[in-house]
C-alpha positions as CSV (number, residue, x, y, z in Angstrom):
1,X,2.5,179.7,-7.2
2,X,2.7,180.9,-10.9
3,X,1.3,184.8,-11.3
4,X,0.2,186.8,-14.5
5,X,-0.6,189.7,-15.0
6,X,-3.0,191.6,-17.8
7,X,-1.0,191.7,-20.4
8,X,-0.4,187.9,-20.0
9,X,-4.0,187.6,-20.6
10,X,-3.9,189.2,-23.6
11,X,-1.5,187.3,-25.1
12,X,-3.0,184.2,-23.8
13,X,-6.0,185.3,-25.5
14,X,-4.5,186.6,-28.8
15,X,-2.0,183.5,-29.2
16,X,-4.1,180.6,-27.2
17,X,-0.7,180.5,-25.0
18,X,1.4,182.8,-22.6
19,X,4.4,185.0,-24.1
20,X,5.9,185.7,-20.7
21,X,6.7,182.9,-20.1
22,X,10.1,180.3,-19.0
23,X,9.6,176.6,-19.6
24,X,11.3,175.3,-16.6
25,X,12.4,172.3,-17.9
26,X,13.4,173.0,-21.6
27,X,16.1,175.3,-23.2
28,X,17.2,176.1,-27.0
29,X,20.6,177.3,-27.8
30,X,20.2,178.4,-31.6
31,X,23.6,179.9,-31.7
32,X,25.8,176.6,-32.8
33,X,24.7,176.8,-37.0
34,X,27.3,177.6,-39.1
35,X,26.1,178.6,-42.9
36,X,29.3,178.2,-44.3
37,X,30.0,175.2,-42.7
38,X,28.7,173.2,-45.8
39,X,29.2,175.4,-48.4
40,X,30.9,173.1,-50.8
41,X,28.8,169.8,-49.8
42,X,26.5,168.7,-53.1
43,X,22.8,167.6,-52.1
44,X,23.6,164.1,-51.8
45,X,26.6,164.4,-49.3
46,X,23.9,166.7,-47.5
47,X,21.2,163.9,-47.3
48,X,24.1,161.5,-46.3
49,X,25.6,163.7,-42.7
50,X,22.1,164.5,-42.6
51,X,21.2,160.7,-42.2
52,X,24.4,160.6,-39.7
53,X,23.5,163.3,-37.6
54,X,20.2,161.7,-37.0
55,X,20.9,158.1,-36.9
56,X,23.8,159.2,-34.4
57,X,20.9,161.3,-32.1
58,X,19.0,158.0,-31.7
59,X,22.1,155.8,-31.3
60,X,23.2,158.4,-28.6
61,X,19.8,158.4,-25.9
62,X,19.0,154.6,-26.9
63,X,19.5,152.4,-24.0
64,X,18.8,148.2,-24.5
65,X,17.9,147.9,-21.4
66,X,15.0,150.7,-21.3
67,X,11.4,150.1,-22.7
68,X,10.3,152.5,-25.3
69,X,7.4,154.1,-26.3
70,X,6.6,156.2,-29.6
71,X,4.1,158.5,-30.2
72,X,2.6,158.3,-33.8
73,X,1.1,160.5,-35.9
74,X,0.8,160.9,-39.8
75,X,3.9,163.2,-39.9
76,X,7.4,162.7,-40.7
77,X,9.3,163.1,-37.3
78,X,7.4,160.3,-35.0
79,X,7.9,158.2,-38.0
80,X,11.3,158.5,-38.6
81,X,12.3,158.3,-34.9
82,X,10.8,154.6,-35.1
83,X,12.1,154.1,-38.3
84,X,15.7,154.7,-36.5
85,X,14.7,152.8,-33.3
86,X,14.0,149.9,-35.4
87,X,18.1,149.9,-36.2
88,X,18.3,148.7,-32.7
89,X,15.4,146.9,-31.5
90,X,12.9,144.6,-32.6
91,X,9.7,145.9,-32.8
92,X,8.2,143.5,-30.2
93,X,10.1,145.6,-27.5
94,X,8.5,148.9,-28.9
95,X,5.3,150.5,-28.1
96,X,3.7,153.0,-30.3
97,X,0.2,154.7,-29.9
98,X,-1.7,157.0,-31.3
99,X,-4.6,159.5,-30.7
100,X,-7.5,161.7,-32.6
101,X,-10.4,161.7,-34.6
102,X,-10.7,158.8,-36.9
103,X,-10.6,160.2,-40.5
104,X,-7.9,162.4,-39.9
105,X,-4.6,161.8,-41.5
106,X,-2.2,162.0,-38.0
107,X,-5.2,159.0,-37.1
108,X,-5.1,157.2,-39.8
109,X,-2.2,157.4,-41.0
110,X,-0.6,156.8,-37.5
111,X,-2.1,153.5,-37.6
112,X,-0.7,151.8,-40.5
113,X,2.8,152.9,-39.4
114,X,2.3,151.2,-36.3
115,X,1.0,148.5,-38.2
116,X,3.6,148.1,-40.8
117,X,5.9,148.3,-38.4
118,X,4.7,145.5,-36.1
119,X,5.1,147.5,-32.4
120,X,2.3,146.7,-29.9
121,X,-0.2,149.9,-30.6
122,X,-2.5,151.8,-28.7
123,X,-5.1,153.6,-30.4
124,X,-6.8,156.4,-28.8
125,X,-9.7,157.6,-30.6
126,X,-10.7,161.8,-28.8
127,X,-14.0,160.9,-30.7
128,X,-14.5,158.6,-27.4
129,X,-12.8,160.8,-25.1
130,X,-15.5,162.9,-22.2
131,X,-14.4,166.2,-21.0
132,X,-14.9,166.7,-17.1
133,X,-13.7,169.9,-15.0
134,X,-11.6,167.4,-12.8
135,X,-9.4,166.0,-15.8
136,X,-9.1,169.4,-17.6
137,X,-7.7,170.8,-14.1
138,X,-5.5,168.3,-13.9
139,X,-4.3,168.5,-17.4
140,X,-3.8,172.7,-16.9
141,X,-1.2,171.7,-14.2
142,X,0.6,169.1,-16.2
143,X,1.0,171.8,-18.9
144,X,2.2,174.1,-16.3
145,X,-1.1,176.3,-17.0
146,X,0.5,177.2,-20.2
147,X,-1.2,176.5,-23.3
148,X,-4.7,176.5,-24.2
149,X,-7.0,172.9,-23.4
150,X,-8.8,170.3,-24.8
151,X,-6.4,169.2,-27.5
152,X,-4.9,166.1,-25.2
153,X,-5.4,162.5,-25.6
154,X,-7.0,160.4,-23.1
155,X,-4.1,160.7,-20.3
156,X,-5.3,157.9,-17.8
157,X,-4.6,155.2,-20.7
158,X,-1.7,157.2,-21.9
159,X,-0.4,157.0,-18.1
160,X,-0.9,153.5,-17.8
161,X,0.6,152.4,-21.2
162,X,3.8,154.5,-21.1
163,X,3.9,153.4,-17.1
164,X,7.9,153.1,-16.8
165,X,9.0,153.4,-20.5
166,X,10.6,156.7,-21.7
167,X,9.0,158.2,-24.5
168,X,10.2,159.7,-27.3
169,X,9.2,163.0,-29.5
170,X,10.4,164.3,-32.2
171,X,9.4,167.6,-30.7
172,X,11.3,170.8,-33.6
173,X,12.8,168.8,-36.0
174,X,9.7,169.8,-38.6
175,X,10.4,173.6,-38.3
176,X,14.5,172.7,-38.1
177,X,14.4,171.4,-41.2
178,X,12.2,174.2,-42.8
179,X,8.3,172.9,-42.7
180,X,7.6,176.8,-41.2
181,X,9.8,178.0,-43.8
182,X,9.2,181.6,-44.8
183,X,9.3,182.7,-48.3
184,X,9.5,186.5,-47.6
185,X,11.9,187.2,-44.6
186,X,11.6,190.2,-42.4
187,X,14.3,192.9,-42.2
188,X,14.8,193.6,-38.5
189,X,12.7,191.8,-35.1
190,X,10.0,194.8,-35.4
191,X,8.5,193.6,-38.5
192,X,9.3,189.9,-37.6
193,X,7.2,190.5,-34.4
194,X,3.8,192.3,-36.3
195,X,4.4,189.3,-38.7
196,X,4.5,186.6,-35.7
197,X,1.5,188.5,-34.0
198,X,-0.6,188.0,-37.3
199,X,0.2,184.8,-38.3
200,X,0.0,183.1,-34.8
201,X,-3.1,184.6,-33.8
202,X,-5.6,181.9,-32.5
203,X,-8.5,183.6,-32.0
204,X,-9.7,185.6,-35.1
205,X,-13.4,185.5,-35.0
206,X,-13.3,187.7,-32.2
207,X,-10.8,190.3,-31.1
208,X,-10.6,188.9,-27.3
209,X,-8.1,191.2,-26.4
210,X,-8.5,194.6,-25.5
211,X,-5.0,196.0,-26.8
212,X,-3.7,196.7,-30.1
213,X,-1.3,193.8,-31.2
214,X,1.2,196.6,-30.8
215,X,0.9,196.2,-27.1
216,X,2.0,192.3,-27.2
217,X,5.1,193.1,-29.2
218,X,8.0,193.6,-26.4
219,X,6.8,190.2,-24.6
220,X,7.8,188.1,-27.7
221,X,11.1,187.2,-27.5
222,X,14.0,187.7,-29.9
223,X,17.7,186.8,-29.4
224,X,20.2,189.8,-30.9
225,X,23.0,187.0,-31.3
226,X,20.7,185.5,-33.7
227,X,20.7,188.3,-35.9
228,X,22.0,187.5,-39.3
229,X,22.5,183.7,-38.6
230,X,19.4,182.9,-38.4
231,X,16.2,183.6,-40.4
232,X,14.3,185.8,-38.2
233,X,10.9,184.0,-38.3
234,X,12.5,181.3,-36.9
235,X,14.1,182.6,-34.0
236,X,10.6,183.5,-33.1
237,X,9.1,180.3,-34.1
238,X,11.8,178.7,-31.8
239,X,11.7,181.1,-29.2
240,X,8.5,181.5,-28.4
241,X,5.9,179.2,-30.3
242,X,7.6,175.9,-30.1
243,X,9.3,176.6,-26.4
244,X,6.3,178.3,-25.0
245,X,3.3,176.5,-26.8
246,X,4.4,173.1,-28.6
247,X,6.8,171.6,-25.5
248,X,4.2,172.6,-22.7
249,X,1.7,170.6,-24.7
250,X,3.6,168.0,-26.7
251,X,5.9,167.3,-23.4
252,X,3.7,167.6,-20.7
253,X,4.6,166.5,-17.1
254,X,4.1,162.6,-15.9
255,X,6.3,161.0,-18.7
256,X,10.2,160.8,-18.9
257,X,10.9,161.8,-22.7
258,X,13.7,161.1,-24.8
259,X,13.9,164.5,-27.2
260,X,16.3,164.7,-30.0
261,X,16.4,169.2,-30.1
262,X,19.1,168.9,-27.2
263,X,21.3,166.7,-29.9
264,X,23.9,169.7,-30.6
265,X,25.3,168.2,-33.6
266,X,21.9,167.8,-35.2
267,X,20.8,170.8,-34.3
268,X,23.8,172.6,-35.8
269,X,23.6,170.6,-38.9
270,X,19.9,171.7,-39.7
271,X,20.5,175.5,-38.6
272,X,23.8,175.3,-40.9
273,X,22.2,173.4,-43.9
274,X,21.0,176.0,-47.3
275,X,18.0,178.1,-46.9
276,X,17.0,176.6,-50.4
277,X,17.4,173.1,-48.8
278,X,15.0,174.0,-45.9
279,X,11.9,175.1,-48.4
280,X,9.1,172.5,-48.8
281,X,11.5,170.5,-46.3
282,X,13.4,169.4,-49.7
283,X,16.5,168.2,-47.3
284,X,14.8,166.6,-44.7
285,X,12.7,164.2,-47.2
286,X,15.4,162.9,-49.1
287,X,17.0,162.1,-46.2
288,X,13.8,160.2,-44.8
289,X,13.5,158.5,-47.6
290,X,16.9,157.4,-48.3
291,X,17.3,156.2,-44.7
292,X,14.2,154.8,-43.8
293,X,12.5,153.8,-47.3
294,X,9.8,150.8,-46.0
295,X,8.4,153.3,-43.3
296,X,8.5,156.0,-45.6
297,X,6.5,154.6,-48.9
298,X,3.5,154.6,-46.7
299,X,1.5,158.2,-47.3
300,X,1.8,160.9,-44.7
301,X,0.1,164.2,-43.7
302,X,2.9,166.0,-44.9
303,X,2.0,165.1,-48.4
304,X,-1.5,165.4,-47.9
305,X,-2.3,161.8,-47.7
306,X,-0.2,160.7,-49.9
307,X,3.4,159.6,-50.6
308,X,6.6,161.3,-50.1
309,X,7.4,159.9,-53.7
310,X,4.6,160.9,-55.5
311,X,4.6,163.8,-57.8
312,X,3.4,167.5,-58.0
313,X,0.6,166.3,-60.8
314,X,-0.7,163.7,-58.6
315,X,-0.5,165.6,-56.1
316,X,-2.4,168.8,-57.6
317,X,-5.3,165.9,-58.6
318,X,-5.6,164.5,-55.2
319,X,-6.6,168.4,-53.1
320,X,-8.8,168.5,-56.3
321,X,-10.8,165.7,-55.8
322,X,-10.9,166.2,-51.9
323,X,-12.3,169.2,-52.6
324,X,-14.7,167.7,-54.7
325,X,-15.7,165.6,-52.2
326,X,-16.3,167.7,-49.4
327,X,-18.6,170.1,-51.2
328,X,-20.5,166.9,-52.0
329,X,-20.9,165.7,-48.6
330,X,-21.7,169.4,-47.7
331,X,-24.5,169.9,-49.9
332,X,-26.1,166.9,-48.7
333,X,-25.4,166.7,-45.0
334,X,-25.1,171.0,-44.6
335,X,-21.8,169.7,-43.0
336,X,-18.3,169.7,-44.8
337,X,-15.9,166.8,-43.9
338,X,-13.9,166.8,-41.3
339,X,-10.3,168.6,-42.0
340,X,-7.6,165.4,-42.8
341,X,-5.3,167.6,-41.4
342,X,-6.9,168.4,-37.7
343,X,-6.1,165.9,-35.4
344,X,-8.9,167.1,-32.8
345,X,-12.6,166.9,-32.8
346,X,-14.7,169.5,-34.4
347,X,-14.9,171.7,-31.8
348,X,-17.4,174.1,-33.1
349,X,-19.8,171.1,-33.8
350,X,-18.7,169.5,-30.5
351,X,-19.3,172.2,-28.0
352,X,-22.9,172.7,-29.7
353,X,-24.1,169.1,-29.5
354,X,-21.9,167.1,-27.0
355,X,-23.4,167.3,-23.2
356,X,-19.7,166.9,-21.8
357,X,-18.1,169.8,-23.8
358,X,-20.9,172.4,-23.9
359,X,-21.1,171.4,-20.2
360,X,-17.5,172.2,-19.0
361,X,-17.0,174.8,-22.0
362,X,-20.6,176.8,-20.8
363,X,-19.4,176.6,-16.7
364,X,-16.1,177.5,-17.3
365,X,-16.8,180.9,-19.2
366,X,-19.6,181.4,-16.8
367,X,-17.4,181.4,-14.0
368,X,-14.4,183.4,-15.9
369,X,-17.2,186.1,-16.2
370,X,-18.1,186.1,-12.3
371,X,-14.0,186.3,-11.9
372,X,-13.9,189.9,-13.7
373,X,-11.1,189.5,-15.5
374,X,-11.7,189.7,-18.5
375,X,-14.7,192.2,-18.4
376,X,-14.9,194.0,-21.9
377,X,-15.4,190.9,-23.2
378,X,-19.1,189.9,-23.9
379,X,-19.0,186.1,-23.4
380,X,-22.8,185.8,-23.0
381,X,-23.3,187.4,-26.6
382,X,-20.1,184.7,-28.0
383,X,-21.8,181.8,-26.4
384,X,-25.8,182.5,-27.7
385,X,-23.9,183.1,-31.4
386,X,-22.3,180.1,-31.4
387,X,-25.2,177.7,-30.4
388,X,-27.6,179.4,-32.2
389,X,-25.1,178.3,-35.1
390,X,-24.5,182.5,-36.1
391,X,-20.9,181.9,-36.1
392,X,-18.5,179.9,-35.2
393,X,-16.8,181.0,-31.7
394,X,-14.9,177.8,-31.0
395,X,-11.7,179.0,-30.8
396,X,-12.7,181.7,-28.9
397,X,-15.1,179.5,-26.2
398,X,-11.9,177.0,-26.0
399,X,-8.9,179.8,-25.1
400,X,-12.0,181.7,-22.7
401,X,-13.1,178.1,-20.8
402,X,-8.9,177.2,-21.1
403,X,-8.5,180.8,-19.2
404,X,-10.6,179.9,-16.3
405,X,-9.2,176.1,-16.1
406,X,-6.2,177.5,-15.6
407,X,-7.2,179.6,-12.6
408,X,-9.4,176.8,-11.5
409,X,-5.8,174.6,-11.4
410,X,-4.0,177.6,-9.5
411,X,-3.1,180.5,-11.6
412,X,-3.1,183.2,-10.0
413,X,-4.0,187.1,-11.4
414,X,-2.6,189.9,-10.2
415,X,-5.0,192.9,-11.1
């Protein structure tokens, strides 16, 4: 039976996930870059092992006599794991779905992969999807009461489709290859961690927490071999986000997964690759596009809806007249347009007028209260703001109800 303690409820609170934490099923070992292994390779010999290494990752865990199924969303990984998958199966024998709000790019954008691809697809629309105590408790213990809830597809169809197939993620190749890439780098893990705390935070309407941010700093984890090889911002990212947040959720229990971050030449080829190669993911495109060019001409959510091949003018013109748009649609509805980029449902609007959320979200923070562990927190006050539409407390009401799934599902608190 898993036990925290209070300052894992702080950080749960702060970060929407546990710091002290150790995935029981996943590992990283971020010690095999080298970045003077390619120091006399020119771009294009780059994009070319680059294609190799990844091509050769697929090759490597593909079996012909297994069924596949691939998760789509607008990004570049899910697509280019197809895209690869495609070298050695017909797309009959593939099965690809996809889950969200309709509107959204991952959505959308999911879609027309699938469908320019040819796989059988699922589509999963959360817009459909009703929150219940029973399948967020269940849920909590498939994410080993880790993360925070509400963010998951529909599992029962997701269950039944993926039923004996192994499914594959593309799970940290976007931050290998530089899509958290940090312009100005910290000098030692102090200022890395204050950094991390800041830019991580998840709920920032209301401090939940009741440290200073200087308390959570020891329970992030660093790695001193690290030091020097490796920007330190990622280490962190690795170490702690993606191992601790993204896998938990992204690869929860019930499915048998086919990951490419345990590939050890891929890995060391993106931790060994140019820093200047990593920014804006420069590296990783070209080689997407050069591989994989059909799959890749369709627009992605990496590029805003657009094209990896378009340029930075027609790129600068499309956010404008999105922009545009929304403050149109605002001014006549009072509501702005859905976020392209956020898969989920509009949570703030959601818990305020759907019966199923406001139902589980108000009963669950009810109940957290009665619990006492979290009691300098006002949750009545959060709640009566947020309905009576005086702020906007999602993200707070999500990571508080999330709290009390989790002991709901059998966390247990030691006081």
């Amino acid at each position: 039976m898993r036990k925290i303690d209070q300052a894992d409820i702080n950080s749960f609170l702060k970060l929407g996930y546990f710091l002290k934490y150790r995935n029981p099923t996943y590992s990283l070992d971020l010690t095999c870059g080298d970045k003077t292994r390619y120091c006399g390779a020119d771009t294009q010999e780059l994009v070319d092992i680059g294609i190799e290494k990844f091509k050769g990752a697929v090759a490597r865990r593909y079996r012909s006599n297994q069924e596949h199924v691939v998760p789509l969303s607008g990004g570049l990984d899910s697509r280019a794991i197809l895209a690869a998958l495609l070298e050695h199966s017909p797309a009959t024998r593939i099965r690809t779905y996809t889950f969200g709000t309709p509107g959204t790019y991952d959505y959308d954008i999911g879609n027309e992969v699938a469908r320019s691809a040819g796989t059988t697809h699922l589509r999963v629309p959360l817009t459909k999807y009703q929150y219940t105590l029973d399948n967020l408790i269940a849920i909590s213990r498939r994410v080993d009461h880790q993360t925070f809830l509400f963010h998951h597809p529909c599992v029962e169809k997701i269950d039944e489709y993926c039923a004996g197939r192994h499914v594959w993620s593309g799970a940290l190749m976007d931050p290998l290859f530089g899509s958290h890439y940090h312009e100005e780098k910290a000098s030692d893990w102090d200022e890395a961690r204050r950094n991390f705390i800041r830019e991580q935070c998840y709920s920032r309407s209301v401090k939940l927490t009741d440290v200073p941010d200087e308390a959570l700093l020891d329970a992030i984890e660093i790695d001193d071999r690290l030091f020097g090889r490796v920007a330190l911002e990622l280490c962190l990212d690795m170490l702690n986000r993606q191992l601790k947040f993204i896998f938990p959720h992204v690869l929860m229990k019930g499915f048998q997964y086919k990951v490419l971050f345990d590939d050890k030449d891929l890995v060391a080829f993106a931790l060994s690759i140019d820093e200047r190669l990593l920014k804006g993911q420069t590296l990783y495109k070209m080689m997407l596009l050069k591989a994989f060019p059909k799959l890749f001409r369709l627009r992605t959510k990496t590029a805003d809806g657009l094209p990896l091949t378009e340029g930075h003018y027609r790129h600068a013109m499309h956010k404008r007249i999105r922009k545009l748009r929304n403050r149109i649609v605002c001014y006549r509805t009072g509501f702005p347009n859905p976020n392209p980029h956020c898969n989920y449902i509009d949570f703030s609007r959601g818990i305020r007028e759907r019966s199923d959320l406001r139902h589980v979200v108000f009963t669950s923070i009810q109940d957290l209260k009665r619990r006492g562990v979290v009691p300098w927190i006002d949750v009545d006050a959060i709640w009566e703001q947020h309905m009576s539409r005086k702020a906007n407390y999602s993200n707070e009401l999500i990571v508080l109800a999330s709290l009390e799934l989790h002991f709901k599902a059998g966390l247990r608190w030691c006081s």
